[in-house]
C-alpha positions in Angstrom: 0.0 0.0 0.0 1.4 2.8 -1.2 1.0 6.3 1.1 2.1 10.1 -0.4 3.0 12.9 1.2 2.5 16.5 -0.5 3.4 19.5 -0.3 1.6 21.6 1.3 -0.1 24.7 -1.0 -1.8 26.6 1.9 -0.2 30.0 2.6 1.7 30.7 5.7 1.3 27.1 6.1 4.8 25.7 7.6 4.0 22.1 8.7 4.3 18.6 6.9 2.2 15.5 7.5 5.0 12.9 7.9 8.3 13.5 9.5 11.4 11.0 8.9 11.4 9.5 12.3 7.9 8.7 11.7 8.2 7.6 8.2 11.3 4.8 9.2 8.2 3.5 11.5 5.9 2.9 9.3 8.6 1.3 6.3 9.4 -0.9 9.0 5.5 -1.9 9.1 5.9 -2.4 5.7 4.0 0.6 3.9 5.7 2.3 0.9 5.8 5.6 1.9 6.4 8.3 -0.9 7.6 12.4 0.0 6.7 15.0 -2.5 10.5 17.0 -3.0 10.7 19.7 -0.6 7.6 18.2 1.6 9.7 19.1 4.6 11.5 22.1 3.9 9.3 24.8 5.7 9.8 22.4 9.0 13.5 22.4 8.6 13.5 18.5 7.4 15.4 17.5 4.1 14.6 15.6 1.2 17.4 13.5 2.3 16.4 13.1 6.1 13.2 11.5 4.0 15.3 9.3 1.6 17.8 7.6 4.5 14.6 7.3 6.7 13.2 5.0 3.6 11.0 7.3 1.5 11.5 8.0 -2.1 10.9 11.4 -3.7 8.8 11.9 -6.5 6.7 15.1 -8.1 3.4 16.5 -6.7 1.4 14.7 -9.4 2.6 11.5 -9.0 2.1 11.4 -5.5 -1.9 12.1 -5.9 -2.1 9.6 -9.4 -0.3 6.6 -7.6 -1.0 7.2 -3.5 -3.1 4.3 -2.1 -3.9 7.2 1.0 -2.8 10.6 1.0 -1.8 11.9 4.3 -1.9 15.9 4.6 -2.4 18.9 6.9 -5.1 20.8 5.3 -7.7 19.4 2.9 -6.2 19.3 -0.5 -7.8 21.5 -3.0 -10.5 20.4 -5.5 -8.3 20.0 -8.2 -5.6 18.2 -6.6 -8.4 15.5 -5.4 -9.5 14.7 -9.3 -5.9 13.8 -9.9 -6.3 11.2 -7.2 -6.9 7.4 -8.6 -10.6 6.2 -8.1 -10.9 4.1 -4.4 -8.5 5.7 -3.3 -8.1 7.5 0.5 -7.1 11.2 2.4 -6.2 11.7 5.7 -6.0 15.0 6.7 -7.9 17.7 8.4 -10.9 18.7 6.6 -13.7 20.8 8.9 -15.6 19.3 6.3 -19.3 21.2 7.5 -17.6 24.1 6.3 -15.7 23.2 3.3 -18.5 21.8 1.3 -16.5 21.9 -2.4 -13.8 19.9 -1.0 -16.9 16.9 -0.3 -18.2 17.3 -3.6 -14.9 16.8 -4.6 -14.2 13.9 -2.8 -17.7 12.3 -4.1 -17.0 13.0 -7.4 -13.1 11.1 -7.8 -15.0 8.2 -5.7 -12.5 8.2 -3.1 -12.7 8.3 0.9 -11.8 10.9 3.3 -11.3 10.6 6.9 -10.5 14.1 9.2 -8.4 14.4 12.0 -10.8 16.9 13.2 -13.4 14.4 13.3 -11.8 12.0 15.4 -14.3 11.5 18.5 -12.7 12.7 21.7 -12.5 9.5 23.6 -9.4 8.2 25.7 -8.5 5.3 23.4 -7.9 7.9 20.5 -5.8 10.5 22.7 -2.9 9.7 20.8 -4.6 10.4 17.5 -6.1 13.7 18.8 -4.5 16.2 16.6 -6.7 19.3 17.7 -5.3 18.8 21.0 -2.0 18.3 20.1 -1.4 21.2 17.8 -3.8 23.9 20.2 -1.2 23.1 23.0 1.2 24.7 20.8 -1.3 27.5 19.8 -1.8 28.2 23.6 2.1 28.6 24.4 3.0 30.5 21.2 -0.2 33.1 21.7 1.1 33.7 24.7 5.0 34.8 23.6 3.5 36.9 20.5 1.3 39.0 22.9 4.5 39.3 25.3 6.6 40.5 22.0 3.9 43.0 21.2 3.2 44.6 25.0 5.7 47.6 26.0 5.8 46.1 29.5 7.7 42.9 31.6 4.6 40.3 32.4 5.8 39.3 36.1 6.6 41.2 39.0 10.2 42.8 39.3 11.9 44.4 42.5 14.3 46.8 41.9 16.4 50.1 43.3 14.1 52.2 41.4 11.0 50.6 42.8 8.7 47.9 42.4 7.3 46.5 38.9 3.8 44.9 39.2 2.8 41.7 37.2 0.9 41.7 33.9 -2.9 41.0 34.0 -3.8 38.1 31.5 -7.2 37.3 30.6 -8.0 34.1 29.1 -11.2 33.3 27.5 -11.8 29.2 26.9 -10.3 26.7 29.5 -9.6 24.2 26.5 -5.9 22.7 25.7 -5.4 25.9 24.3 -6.6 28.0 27.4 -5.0 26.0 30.0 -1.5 25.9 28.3 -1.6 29.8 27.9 -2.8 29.9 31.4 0.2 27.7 32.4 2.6 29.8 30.2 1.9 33.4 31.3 1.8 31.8 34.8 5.6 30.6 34.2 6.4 33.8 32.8 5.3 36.0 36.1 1.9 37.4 35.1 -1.4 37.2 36.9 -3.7 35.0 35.1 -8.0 35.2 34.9 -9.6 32.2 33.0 -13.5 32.4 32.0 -15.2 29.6 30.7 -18.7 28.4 30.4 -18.3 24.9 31.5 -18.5 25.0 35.2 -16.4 21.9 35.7 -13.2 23.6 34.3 -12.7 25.7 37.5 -10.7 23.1 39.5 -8.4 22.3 35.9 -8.0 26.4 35.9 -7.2 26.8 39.5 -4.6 24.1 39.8 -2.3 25.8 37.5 -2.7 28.8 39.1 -5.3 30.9 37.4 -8.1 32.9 38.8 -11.2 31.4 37.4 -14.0 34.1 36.6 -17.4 32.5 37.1 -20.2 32.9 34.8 -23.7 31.6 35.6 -25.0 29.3 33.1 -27.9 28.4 31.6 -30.1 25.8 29.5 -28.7 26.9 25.9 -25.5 25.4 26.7 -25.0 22.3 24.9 -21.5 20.1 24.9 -21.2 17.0 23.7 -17.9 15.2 23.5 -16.3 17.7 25.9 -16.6 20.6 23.0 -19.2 23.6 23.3 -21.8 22.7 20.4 -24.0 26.0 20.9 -25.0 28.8 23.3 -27.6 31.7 23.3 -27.3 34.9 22.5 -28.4 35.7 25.8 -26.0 33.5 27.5 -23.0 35.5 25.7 -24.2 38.6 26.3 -24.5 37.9 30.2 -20.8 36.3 29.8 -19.3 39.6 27.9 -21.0 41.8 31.2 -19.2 39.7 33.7 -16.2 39.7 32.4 -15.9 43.0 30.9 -14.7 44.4 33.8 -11.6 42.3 34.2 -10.9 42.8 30.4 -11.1 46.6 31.4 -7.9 45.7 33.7 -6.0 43.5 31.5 -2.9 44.2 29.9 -3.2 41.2 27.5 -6.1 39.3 26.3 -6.4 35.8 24.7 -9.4 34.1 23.2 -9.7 30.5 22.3 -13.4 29.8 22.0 -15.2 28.2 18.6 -17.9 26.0 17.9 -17.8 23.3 15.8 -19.4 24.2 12.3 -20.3 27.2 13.4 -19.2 31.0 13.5 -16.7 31.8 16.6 -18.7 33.4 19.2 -17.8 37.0 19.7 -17.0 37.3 23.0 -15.1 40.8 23.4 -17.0 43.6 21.6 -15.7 46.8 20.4 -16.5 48.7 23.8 -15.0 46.4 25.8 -11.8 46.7 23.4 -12.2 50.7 23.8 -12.2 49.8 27.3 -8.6 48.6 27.8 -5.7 50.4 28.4 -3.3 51.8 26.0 -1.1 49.5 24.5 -2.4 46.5 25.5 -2.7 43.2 23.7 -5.5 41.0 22.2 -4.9 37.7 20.6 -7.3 36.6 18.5 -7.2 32.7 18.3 -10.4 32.3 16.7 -9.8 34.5 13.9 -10.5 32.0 11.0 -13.7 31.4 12.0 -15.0 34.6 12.3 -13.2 35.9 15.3 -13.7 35.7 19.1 -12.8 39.5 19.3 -14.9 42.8 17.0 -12.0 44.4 14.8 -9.2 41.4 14.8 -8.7 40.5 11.5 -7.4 37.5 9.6 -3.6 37.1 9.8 -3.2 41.2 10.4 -1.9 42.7 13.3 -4.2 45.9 13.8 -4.7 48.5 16.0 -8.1 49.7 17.5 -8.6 52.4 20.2 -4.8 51.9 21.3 -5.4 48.0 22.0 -3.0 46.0 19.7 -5.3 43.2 17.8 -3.5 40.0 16.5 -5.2 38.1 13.9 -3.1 34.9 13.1 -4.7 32.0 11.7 -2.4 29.4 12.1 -0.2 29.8 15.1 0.9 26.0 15.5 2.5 26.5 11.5 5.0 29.6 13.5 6.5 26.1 15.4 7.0 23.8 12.8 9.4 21.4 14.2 7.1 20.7 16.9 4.0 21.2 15.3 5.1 18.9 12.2 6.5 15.9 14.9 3.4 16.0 17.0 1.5 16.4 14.0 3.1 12.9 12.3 2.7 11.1 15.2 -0.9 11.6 15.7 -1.6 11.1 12.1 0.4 7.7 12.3 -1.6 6.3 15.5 -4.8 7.3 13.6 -3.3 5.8 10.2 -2.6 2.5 12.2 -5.8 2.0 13.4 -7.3 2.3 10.0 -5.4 0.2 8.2 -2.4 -2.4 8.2 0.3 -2.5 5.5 -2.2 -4.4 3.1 -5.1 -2.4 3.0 -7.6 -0.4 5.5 -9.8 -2.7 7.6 -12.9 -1.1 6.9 -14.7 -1.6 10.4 -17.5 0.7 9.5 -19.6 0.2 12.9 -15.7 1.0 15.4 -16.4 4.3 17.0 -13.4 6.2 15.4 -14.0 5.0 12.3 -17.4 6.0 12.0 -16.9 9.0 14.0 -13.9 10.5 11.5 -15.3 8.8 8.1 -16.9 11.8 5.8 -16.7 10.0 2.5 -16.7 6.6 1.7 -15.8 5.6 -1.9 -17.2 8.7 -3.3 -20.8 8.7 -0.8 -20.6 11.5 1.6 -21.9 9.4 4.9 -20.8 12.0 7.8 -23.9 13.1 9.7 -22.8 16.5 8.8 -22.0 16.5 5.6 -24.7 13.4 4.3 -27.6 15.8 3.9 -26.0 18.4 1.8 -24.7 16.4 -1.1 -26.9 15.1 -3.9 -28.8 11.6 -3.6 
C-alpha cells in the first residue's frame, strides 16, 4: 500500500504531515511511503532526512495519481483530489461542514476521506487527537506573541528604582489551548483570569494557578464530546457583562473559544476593546472562523482604540518542528488503526471509524455533511 505525502499549498502554512522519524516507522511496518521534493523544507526537514529514513521522492502529481492514501495537513484543493486514482483514500484535516467543495470533490473522484478533526474525543484515540496536540502549541506560542507586542515585563520585578507589578492576563476558553496559555503566562510571572462556560473547568483552571471568573449558566448550553456545540445569545451577552470588567484591567487578552461548524462566538465587543488600556494586547485565536474579538482581522496585526489586535490563523504552523512531529505522530496512531500495510480494515460500525469517516468511496456518509450532497 502505497502512502504520499505532499506539499503543502496553503499560505503561511509551515507544517508537513509525515516526519522522517515517523516515516522509518511505518517502512518498518511495511508501507511504501512516498515524499513530495521539498515536503519538509518549511519544517527544517530534508529531502534526504526522508530518503535515509526509507521514503522516495517523487513530483506532486505523481504522488496524488499513484497514492493508495494521502496523508496531509489541510484538505487538498478540488483539483488536486480529481488527480487522485478512483478508491483511493485522504487523511487529513478537513472541517468538512464548512468546506462543502472539497466533499463534492471527494464524491466525485470516488474516493474516501477521513479528518483528523473528526476523530471522536474518547481516551482510546488521545494519541490520535491532533486538535489537542497542535492547540497546546497555539496556547504557548499566543502567549509569547502577545508578550513580543506589549511595551511592558509580564511578572513582577523588585528593583532600586521601585517595584514593577505583574501583567494581567485574561484568558477566555479553558480548552488545551486555554489551559496551556494559562500555564505559560503563569511561568512567565503574570497574573492570570480564565473564564469559561463549563463550570467543571474551575478546579483544571485553579490548579495551575489561574483565577477562574465564574459565569452563571444556563439551558442553551450544549456540549457534547467535551466541545461547546451551541450557546444563546443571551448567555453570551450575560458572559461579555461579567467579564468586561476584568478585560477593562488587562494588559493582554487571549481568546480561544469556537464551535464546531459554526461561527466563533464573539466574546469581546468593540466597547469592551475601547475599554482597555493603551497598549495593551489581544490575541485573536479564533480568527478563522469569524473571530472571538470585534476588529481582529485575519492574519493582520491591527490596531483599535490603542489596543494592539493579532489576527493569526495558524499559530501552531509559527512552530513547525514541533507542530510537524506532533502532528506525524498523531496522524500515524490514527493511520494504524485504520489500516495495516495491506489495506484499511474497513470496520464501519468501530467508533473512530465511524466518527472521522466523511466520505466513503465517493458517498458522503458523515452526519454533517450526508444531507448536503446530492442523492
Amino acid at each position: 500500500m502505497i502512502i504520499g505525502i505532499p506539499k503543502e499549498l496553503k499560505p503561511g502554512e509551515n507544517r508537513v504531515a509525515l516526519t522522517p522519524v515517523t516515516v522509518k516507522d511505518l517502512v518498518k511496518k511495511g508501507y511504501v511511503l512516498r515524499v513530495e521534493k521539498g515536503a519538509g523544507m518549511k519544517s527544517f526537514l530534508t529531502d534526504e532526512s526522508y530518503a535515509e529514513a526509507g521514503a522516495t521522492l517523487h513530483t506532486k502529481d505523481e504522488i496524488y495519481k499513484e497514492s493508495d492514501i494521502v496523508l496531509k495537513v489541510n484538505a487538498p484543493a478540488p483539483e488536486e483530489i480529481r488527480s487522485m486514482k478512483k478508491g483511493s483514500s485522504i487523511l487529513s484535516f478537513m472541517w468538512a461542514a464548512t468546506n462543502q467543495s472539497f466533499v463534492s470533490a471527494c464524491c466525485d473522484a470516488g474516493i474516501s476521506a477521513f479528518s483528523m478533526d473528526a476523530i471522536p474525543r474518547i481516551s482510546r484515540a488521545q494519541k490520535m487527537d491532533a486538535l489537542s496536540s497542535q492547540a497546546n502549541l497555539a496556547g504557548y506560542k499566543a502567549v509569547l506573541m502577545a508578550a513580543d507586542k506589549i511595551g511592558k515585563i509580564l511578572p513582577m520585578m523588585t528593583t532600586a528604582a521601585g517595584t514593577i507589578r505583574p501583567a494581567k492576563v485574561v484568558i477566555f476558553g479553558a480548552g488545551v489551548a486555554g489551559l496551556q496559555a494559562l500555564a505559560t503566562a503563569k511561568r512567565l510571572g503574570a497574573v492570570v483570569e480564565v473564564t469559561d462556560i463549563r463550570p467543571e473547568t474551575k478546579e483544571q483552571v485553579e490548579s495551575l494557578g489561574g483565577k477562574f471568573i465564574t459565569v452563571e449558566g444556563d439551558d442553551s448550553i450544549k456540549i457534547e464530546g467535551g466541545y461547546v456545540k451551541g450557546v444563546s445569545e443571551d448567555f453570551l451577552r450575560k458572559q461579555q457583562e461579567t467579564v468586561a470588567r476584568h478585560v477593562k484591567d488587562a494588559d493582554i487578552v487571549i481568546t480561544t473559544a469556537l464551535i464546531p461548524g459554526k461561527k466563533a462566538p464573539v466574546l469581546v465587543s468593540d466597547e469592551m476593546v475601547a475599554s482597555m488600556r493603551f497598549g495593551s494586547v489581544i490575541v485573536d485565536m479564533a480568527v478563522e472562523q469569524g473571530g472571538n474579538v470585534v476588529g481582529s482581522e485575519l492574519n493582520s496585526t491591527v490596531q483599535k482604540h490603542g489596543t494592539t489586535i493579532i489576527g493569526e490563523s495558524n499559530i501552531p504552523s509559527l512552530l513547525p518542528m514541533n507542530a510537524s512531529d506532533l502532528y506525524a505522530k498523531n496522524i500515524v496512531a490514527f493511520l494504524l488503526h485504520l489500516t495495516d500495510s495491506s489495506g484499511f480494515k474497513w470496520e464501519m460500525d468501530e467508533e473512530i471509524t465511524k466518527g472521522s469517516l466523511i466520505v466513503h468511496n465517493g458517498v458522503a456518509v458523515h452526519p454533517s455533511v450526508a444531507s448536503t450532497q446530492p442523492a
